[in-house]
C-alpha positions in Angstrom: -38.2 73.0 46.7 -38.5 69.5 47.0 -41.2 67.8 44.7 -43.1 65.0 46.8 -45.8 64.1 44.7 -45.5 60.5 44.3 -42.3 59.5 45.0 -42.2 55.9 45.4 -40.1 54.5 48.3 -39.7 51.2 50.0 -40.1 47.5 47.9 -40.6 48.7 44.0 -42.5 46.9 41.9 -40.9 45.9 38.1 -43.3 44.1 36.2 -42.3 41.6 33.1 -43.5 42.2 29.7 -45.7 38.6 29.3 -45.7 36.9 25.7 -48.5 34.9 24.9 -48.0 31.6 21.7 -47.2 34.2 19.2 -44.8 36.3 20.8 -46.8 39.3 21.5 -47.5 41.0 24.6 -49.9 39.3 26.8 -52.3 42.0 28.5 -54.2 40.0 30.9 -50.9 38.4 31.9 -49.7 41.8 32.4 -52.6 42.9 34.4 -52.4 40.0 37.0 -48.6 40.6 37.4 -49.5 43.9 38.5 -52.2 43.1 40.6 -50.5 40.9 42.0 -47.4 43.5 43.4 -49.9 46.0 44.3 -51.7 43.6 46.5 -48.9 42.4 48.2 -47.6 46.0 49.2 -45.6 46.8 46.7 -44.9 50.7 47.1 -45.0 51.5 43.2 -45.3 50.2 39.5 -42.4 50.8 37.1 -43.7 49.8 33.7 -41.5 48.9 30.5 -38.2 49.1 32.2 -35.4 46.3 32.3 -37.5 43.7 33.8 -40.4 44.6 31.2 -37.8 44.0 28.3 -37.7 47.8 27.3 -34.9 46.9 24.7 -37.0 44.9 23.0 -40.7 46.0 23.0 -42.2 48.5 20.2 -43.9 51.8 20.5 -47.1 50.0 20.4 -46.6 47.5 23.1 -44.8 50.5 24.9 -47.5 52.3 24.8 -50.4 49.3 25.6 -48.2 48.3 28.8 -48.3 51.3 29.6 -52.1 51.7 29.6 -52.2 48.7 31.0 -50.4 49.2 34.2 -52.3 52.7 34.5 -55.9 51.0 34.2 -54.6 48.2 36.6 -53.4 50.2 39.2 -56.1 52.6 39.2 -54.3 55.0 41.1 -54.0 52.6 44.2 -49.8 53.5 43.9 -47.3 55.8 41.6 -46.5 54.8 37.7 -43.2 55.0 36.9 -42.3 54.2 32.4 -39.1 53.4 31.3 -37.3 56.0 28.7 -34.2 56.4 27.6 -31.8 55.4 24.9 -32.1 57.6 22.1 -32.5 61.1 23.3 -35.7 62.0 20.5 -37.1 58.3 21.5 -36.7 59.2 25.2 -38.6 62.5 24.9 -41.3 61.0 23.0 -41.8 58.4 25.7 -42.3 60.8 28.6 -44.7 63.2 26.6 -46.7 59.5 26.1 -45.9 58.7 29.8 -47.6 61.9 30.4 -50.4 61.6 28.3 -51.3 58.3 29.6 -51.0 59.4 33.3 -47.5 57.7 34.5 -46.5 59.8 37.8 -42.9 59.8 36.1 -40.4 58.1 34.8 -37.0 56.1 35.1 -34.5 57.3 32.5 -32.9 54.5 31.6 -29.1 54.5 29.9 -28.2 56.0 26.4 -27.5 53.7 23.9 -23.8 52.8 23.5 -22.3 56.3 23.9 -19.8 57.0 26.6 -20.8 60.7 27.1 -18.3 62.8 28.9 -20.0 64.7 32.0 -21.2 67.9 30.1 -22.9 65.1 27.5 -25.0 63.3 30.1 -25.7 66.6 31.7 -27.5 67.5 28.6 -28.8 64.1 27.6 -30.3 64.5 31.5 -31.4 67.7 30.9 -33.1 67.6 27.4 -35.5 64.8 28.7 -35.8 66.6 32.1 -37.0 69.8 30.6 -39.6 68.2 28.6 -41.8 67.4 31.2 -43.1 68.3 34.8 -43.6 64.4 36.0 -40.8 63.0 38.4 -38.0 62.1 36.7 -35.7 59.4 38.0 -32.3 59.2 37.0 -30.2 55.3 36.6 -26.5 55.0 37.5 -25.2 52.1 35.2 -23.5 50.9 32.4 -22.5 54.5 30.3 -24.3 57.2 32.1 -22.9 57.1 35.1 -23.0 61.1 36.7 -20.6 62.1 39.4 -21.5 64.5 42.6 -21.2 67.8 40.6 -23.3 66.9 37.4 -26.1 65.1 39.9 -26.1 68.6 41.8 -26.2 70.7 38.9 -29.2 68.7 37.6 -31.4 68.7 41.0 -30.5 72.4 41.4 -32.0 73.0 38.1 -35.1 70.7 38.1 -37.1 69.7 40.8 -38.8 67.4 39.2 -35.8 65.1 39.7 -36.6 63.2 42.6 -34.5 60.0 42.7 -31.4 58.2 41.5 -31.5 55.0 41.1 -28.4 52.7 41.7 -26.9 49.9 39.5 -23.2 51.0 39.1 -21.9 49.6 42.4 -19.3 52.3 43.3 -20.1 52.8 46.7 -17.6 55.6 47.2 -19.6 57.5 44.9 -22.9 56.5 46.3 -21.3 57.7 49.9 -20.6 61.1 48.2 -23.9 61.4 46.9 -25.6 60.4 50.1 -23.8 62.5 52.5 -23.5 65.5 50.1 -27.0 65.3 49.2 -29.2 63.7 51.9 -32.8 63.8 51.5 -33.1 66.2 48.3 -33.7 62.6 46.6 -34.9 59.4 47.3 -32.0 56.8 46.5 -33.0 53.3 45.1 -30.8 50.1 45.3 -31.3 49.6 41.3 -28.5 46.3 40.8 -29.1 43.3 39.9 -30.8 41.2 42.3 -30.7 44.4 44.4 -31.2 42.2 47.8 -28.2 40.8 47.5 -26.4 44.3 47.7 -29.3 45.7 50.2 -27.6 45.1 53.8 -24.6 47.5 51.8 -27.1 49.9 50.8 -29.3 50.3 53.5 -26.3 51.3 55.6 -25.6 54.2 53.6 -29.1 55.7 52.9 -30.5 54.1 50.4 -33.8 52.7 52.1 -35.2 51.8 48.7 -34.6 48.8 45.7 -36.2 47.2 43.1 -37.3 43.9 43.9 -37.6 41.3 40.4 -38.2 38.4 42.9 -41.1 40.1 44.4 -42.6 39.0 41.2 -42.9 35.3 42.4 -42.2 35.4 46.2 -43.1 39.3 47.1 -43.1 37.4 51.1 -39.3 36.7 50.8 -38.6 40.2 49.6 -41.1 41.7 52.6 -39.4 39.7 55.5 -36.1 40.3 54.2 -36.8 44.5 54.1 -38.9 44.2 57.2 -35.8 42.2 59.1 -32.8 44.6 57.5 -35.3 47.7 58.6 -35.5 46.2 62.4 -31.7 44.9 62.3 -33.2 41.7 62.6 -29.3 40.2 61.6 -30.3 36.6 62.5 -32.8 36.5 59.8 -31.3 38.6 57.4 -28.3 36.0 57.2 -30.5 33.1 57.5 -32.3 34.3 54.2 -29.4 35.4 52.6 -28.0 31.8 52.8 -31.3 30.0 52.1 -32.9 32.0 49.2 -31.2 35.1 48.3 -27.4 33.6 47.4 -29.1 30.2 45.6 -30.7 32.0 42.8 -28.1 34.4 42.2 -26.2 32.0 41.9 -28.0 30.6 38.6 -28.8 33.9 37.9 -24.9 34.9 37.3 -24.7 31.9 35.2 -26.1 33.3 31.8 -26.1 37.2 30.6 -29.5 38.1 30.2 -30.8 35.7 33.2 -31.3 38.9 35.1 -34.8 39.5 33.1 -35.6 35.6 32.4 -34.9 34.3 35.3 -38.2 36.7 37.0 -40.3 34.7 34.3 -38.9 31.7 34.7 -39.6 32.0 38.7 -43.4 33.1 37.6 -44.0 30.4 35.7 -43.3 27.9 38.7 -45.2 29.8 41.2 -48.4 29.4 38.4 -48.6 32.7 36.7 -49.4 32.8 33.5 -46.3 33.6 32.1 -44.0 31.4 29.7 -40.3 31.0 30.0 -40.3 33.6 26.8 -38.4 36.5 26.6 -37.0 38.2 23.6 -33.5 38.6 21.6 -30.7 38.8 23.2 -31.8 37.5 26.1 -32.3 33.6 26.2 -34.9 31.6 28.5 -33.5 30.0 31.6 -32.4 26.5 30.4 -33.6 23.0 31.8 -31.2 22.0 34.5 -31.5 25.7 35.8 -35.3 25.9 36.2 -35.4 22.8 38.1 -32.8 24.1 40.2 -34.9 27.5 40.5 -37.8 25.1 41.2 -36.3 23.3 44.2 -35.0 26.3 45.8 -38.4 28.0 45.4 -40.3 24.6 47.3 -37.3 24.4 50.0 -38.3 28.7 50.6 -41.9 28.5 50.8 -41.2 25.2 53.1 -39.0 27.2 55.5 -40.5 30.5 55.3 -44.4 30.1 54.1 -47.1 32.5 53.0 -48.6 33.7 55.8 -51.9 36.0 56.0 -51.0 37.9 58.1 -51.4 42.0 57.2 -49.0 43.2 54.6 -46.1 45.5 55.8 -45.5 49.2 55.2 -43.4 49.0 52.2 
């Protein structure tokens, strides 16, 4: 049996983790980034993930994001934490998930590890068990689970009711899609995830994480909106404009991937420095004024309109 409580689908929401003058997490910040996705139709919140620096962010601030994002979204759309990494740590965080009323979690990669199949299996399955929230599991770097351990899982815990993408081995992705179909909802989880989307979308996975729908949530709308309707004229045209630009400067630096979202915040006027934490580095000068011209030159071609937010 299927769970369907909550599963989030469409545009997902990944908010940053704001630092204020002294380098500690910025609450109001946080709460207007949020706001700000929900309002603009963004179909969930996942809190303290990559974008939200999840490396790098303590227990404490874990746990005040957290109850950040639950008080800001006042149930308007799903919660989703970040766990993962070490397998005690990761359990802790989804009883606290749990406790503070997330709708589930993403379980993000184990640290360093290479884990043969049976070893993810059971890294998958201790954090599973431990709870009855939706769990989401994240293809990428080293924990990456092939057809007959993902099967083995879903079979055994309905609570697992997505996988999220960021691997790129689309053979494998085909396998999971026509082998598995609608069990789970499959999310475009790479970086910059539109760039890979007109890929994606043809194989079944109808959902991605959007980090520049933290800055221009329209771009990311028209650009889901056109690929749904097979709108290819505009798909190209803002693939060429917007979408190849900054990935452009994103690919230039490691890291860029999470500073880059701030760096784009800070230009549209949200209160959020160009900060982010070890090992990541802020986006550099000649960069951010590149990011700040193709920003202009998008919201001069395609601009804000008022018109009533899509079904995400």
């Amino acid at each position: 049996m299927i769970n369907n409580k909550k599963i989030p689908t469409g545009i997902l929401g990944f908010p940053t983790a704001p630092l204020n003058e002294n380098g500690n997490i910025d609450e109001k910040a946080l709460a207007i980034n949020i706001d700000f996705l929900i309002n603009e139709g963004l179909s969930s919140i996942f809190i303290a993930c990559g974008s939200g620096e999840f490396h790098a962010i303590s227990r404490a601030e874990y746990q005040k994001m957290v109850e950040v994002a639950v008080e800001t979204t006042a149930c308007r759309v799903p919660i989703y934490t970040g766990v993962g990494g070490n397998i005690t740590d990761a359990v802790e965080l989804v009883k606290l998930s749990e406790d503070l009323g997330a709708d589930g979690y993403l379980i993000l990669p184990p640290y360093l590890i290479d884990g043969e199949q049976e070893g993810l299996y059971n890294y998958y399955k201790t954090i599973v068990q431990s709870s009855h929230l939706n769990a989401i599991l994240y293809n990428r770097d080293n924990a990456i689970v092939n057809l007959d351990t993902l099967q083995r899982l879903i079979n055994e815990f309905p609570q697992i009711v997505g996988l999220k993408d960021g691997h790129g081995d689309m053979e494998l992705n085909l396998e999971f899609t026509n082998t598995i179909g609608d069990r789970l909802e499959w999310l475009n989880g790479m970086p910059f995830a539109e760039i890979t989307m007109p890929a994606y979308a043809k194989i079944g996975y109808s959902s991605y994480s959007s980090a520049m729908s933290n800055y221009m949530p329209h771009i990311s709308r028209m650009f889901y909106d056109a690929l749904l309707e097979g709108n290819d004229e505009l798909v190209n045209e803002i693939y060429v404009d917007v979408l190849l630009p900054i990935n452009r400067i994103r690919k230039a630096k490691k890291g860029y991937a999470v500073s880059l979202i701030k760096a784009g915040m800070e230009i549209q006027g949200f209160p959020v420095a160009n900060t982010v934490r070890p090992p990541c580095v802020p986006v550099e000068e000649g960069h951010y004024e590149e990011l700040k011209k193709i920003i202009s030159s998008t919201l001069e071609k395609y601009p804000v309109t008022k018109t009533e937010t899509s079904k995400l």
